[in-house]
Structure formats: structure tokens, C-alpha cells
PALO-579724 format. One line per field, with one value per residue (C-alpha): residue in one letter; residue number from 0; x, y, z. Coordinates in pm, 1 decimal, decimal comma, m for minus. Each point is the difference from the previous one (the first is absolute). Example, Ala and Ser with C-alpha at 12.3 -4.5 7.8 and 13.67 -1.06 7.14 Angstrom:
residues 2
r (A; S)
k (0; 1)
c1 (1230,0; 137,0)
c2 (m450,0; 344,0)
c3 (780,0; m66,0)
END
This chain:
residues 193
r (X; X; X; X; X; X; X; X; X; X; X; X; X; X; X; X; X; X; X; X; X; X; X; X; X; X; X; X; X; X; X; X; X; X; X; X; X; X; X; X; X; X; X; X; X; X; X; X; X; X; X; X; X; X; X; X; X; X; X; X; X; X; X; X; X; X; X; X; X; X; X; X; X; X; X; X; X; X; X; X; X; X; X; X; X; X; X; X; X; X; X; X; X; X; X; X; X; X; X; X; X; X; X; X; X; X; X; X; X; X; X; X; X; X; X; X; X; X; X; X; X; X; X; X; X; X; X; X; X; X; X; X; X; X; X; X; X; X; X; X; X; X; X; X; X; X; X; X; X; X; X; X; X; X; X; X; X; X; X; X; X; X; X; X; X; X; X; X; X; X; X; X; X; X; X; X; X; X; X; X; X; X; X; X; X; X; X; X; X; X; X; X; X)
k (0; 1; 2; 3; 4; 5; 6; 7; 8; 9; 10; 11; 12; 13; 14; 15; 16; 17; 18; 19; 20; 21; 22; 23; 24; 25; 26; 27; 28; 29; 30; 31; 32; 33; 34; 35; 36; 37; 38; 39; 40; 41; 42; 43; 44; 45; 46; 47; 48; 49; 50; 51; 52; 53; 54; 55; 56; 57; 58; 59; 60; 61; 62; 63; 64; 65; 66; 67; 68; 69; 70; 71; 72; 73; 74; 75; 76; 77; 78; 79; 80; 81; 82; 83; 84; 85; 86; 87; 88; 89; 90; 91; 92; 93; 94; 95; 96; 97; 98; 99; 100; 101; 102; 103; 104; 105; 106; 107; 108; 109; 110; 111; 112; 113; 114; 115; 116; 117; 118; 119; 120; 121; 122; 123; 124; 125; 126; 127; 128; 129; 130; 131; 132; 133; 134; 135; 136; 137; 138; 139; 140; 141; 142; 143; 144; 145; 146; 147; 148; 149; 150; 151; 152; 153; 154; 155; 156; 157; 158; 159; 160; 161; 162; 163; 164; 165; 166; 167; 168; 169; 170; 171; 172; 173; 174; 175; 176; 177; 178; 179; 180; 181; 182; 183; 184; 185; 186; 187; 188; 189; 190; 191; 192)
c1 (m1886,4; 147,0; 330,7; m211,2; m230,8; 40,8; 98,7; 39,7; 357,8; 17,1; 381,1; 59,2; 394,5; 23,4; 340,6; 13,1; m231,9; m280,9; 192,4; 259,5; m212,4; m9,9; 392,5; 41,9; m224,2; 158,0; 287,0; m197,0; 84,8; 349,9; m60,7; m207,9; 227,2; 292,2; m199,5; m157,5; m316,4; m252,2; m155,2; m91,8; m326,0; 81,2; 206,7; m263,5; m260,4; 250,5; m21,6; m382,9; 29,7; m231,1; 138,4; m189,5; 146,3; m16,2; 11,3; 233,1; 336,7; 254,5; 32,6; m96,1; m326,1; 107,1; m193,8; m187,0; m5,9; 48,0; m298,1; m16,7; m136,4; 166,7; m48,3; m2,2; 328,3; 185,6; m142,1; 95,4; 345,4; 63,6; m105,3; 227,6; 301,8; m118,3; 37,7; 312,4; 183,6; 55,5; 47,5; m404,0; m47,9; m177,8; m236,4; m382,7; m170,3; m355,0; m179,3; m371,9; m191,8; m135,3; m423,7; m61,3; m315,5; m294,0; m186,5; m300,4; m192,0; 125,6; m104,9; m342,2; m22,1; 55,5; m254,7; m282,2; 93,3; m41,7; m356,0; m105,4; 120,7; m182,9; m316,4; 24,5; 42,1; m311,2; m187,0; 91,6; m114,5; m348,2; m37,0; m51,3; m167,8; m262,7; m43,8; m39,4; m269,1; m144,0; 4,6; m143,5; m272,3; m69,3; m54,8; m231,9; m202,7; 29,1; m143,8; m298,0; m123,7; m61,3; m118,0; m233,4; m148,5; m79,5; m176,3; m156,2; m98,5; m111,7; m250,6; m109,7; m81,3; m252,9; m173,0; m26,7; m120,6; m291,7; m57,8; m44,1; m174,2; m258,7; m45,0; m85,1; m237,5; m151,8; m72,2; m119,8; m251,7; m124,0; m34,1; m265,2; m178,2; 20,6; m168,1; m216,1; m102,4; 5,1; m250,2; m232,5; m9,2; m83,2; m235,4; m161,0; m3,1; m185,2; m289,0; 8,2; m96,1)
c2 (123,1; 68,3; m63,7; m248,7; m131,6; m405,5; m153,3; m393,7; m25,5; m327,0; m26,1; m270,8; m137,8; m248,8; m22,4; m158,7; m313,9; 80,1; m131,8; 292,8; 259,5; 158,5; m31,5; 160,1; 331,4; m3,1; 156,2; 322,9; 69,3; m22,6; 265,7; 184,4; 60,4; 112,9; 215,0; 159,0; m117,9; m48,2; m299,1; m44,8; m233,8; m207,2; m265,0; m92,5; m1,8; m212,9; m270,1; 32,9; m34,6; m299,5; m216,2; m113,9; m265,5; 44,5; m310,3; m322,3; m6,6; m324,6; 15,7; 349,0; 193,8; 335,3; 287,4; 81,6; 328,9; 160,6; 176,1; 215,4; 343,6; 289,4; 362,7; 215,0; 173,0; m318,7; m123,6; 339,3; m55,2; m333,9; 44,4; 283,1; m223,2; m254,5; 276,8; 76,5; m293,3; m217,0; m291,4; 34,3; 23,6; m365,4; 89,1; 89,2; 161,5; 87,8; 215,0; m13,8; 202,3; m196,0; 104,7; m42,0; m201,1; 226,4; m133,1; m191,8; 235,0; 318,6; m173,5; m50,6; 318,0; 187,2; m207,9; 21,6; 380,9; m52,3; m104,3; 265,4; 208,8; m108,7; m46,4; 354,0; 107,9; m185,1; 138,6; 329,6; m65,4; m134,3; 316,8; 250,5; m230,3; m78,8; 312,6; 100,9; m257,9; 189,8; 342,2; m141,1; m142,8; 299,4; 179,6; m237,9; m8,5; 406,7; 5,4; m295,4; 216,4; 342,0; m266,0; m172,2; 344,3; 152,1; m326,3; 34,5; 353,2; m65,6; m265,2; 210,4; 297,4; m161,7; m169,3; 289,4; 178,9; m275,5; 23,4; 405,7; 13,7; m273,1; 139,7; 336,8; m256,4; m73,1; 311,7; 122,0; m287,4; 65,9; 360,2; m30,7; m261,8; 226,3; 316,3; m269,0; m82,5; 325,5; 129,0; m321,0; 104,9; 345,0; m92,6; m229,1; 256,5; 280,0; m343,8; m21,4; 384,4)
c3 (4673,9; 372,1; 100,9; 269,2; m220,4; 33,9; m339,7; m111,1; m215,5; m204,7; m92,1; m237,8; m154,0; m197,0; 27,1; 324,0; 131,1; 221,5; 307,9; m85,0; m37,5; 365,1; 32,0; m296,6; 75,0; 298,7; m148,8; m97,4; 375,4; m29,4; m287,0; 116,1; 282,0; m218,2; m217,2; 332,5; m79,4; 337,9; 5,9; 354,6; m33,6; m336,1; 235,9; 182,9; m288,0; m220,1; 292,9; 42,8; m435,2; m133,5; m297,3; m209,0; m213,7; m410,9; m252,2; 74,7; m145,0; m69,9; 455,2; 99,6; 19,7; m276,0; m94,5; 341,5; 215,1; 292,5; 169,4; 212,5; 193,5; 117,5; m65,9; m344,1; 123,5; 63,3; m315,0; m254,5; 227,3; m134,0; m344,6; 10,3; 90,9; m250,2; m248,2; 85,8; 13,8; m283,5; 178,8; 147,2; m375,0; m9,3; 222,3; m34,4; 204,7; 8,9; 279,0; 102,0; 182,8; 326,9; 30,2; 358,7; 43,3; 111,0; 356,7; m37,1; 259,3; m208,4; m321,9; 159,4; 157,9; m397,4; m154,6; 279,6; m89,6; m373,0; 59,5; 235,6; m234,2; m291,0; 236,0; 76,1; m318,8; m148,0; 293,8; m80,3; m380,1; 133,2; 234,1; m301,4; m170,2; 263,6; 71,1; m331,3; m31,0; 300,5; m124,7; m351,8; 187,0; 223,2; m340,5; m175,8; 291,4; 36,2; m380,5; 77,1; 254,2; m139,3; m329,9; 234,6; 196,3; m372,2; m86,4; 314,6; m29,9; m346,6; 88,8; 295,6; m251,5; m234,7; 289,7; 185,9; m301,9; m82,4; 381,0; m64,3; m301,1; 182,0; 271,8; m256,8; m160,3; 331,2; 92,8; m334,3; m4,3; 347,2; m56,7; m245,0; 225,5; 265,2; m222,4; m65,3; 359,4; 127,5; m287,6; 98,4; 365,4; m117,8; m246,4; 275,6; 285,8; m208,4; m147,7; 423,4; 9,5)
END
């Protein structure tokens, strides 16, 4: 942690009634001061301090704590005394990190990010994949064709073969007719003669 960095101390004492509690960690200043100790902010934050109040004794409230926020220096500093004293020996003293609460607008901001994010990032995974899909059907298509031309080609070749070999037929059938004919004409024009 920084030397800045805002902690929360709870110091409890169950020595002294809750109603003492600020007069008596008051005298960490007096202390401090002798053991040349700077503690330049922990006056004000011991009068800014919040009590809260433990369980009810016979008259007094007992067993509640100080609270209160300064910074991690102040806060090592006064352990530090507490340490060295004997007389702070009573007291306990817990320190907290303070989490500053993050803006609503910046919370907003990082999660309309978040989504883009993961938008773009399942649009990028469709992108190969469509175009995958593309190039997939670009190939089945590129096989049909060549497929469908040879099936093509294949019917054209045995009809244009029958159409050939008929058309052979044809023309063998009218070349005997037309021996035929031509003999008749001749045999007619030399009866004529």
C-alpha cells in the first residue's frame, strides 16, 4: 500500500467506557510528540472519529470503537507508538483498506465495452465461418458443374450417334431406291427407243 492510500482504523479499549475513548487516544499525541513521532493529520481525524457504542454495562455503554480514516502512514505511525508503549498496550487496533466507490458513468462505460467486445469477437468467429461456408459452396458447385457438362456430353454422344448411324440408314435405304429409279428410267427410255 501507499503512504497516501486512505485507510479506516477501528481502535477498540475495553478498559475505558465508550464516552472515554476519544480522550484517551488523544494522548497518543502527547506521545507521539515526545517520541518525535509526526502526526500532523491524526488530530483532526480523531475529532471527525465515529463511535460506535458496544453492549450496555451496569451505567455505561463498554466494548465499542473508535472509527475512523486517515492515511496508511499515520496509521503504521500509530501502531508503531502503540507498540512501543506499554501503556497503549490495551488497545486494538485494526486497519482497513478504504475501496473508493467506482462512478456510475465509468461503470457503464466498462460494461457497454464488455459487450462490444464480445460482439466483436463472435463476429469475428462467424466471419471465417461464413466464409468458409462460402468457399465450401463455391467448390460443390465447381464439382456439379464439370458433373453436370459430362452428363450432358454423355447424353449428347449416344443421340448424336443414333442421329448418325440414321441418317447412314437413310441414305443407305435411299441409295438402293435411287439405283432402282434410275435403272427404271433407263429401262423405260431405251422401251421409248
Amino acid at each position: 500500500m501507499r503512504q497516501s492510500t486512505p485507510v479506516r482504523m477501528e481502535l477498540k479499549n475495553s478498559r475505558y467506557s465508550d464516552w472515554e475513548l476519544r480522550d484517551q487516544l488523544t494522548e497518543l499525541i502527547y506521545y507521539s510528540r515526545y517520541s518525535g513521532i509526526d502526526l500532523a493529520n491524526f488530530p483532526k481525524a480523531i475529532s471527525e472519529a465515529k463511535l460506535v457504542h458496544g453492549h450496555e454495562g451496569l451505567e455505561e455503554y463498554h466494548g465499542g470503537k473508535l472509527v475512523l480514516e486517515t492515511n496508511y502512514k499515520t496509521a503504521t505511525l500509530i501502531s508503531q507508538l502503540v507498540k512501543m508503549y506499554p501503556v497503549f498496550s490495551t488497545w486494538d487496533i485494526k486497519i482497513l483498506e478504504i475501496k473508493k466507490a467506482k462512478s456510475k458513468k465509468g461503470a457503464i462505460k466498462k460494461e457497454k465495452e464488455k459487450i462490444m467486445a464480445a460482439k466483436k469477437k463472435t463476429a469475428a468467429k462467424k466471419k471465417p465461418a461464413a466464409k468458409k461456408k462460402a468457399v465450401a459452396k463455391k467448390k460443390t458447385v465447381a464439382k456439379k458443374k464439370p458433373a453436370a457438362k459430362k452428363k450432358t456430353a454423355a447424353k449428347k454422344k449416344p443421340a448424336a450417334k443414333k442421329k448418325t448411324a440414321a441418317k447412314k440408314k437413310t441414305a443407305a435405304k435411299k441409295k438402293p431406291a435411287a439405283k432402282k429409279k434410275t435403272a427404271a428410267k433407263k429401262k423405260s427410255a431405251a422401251k421409248r427407243k
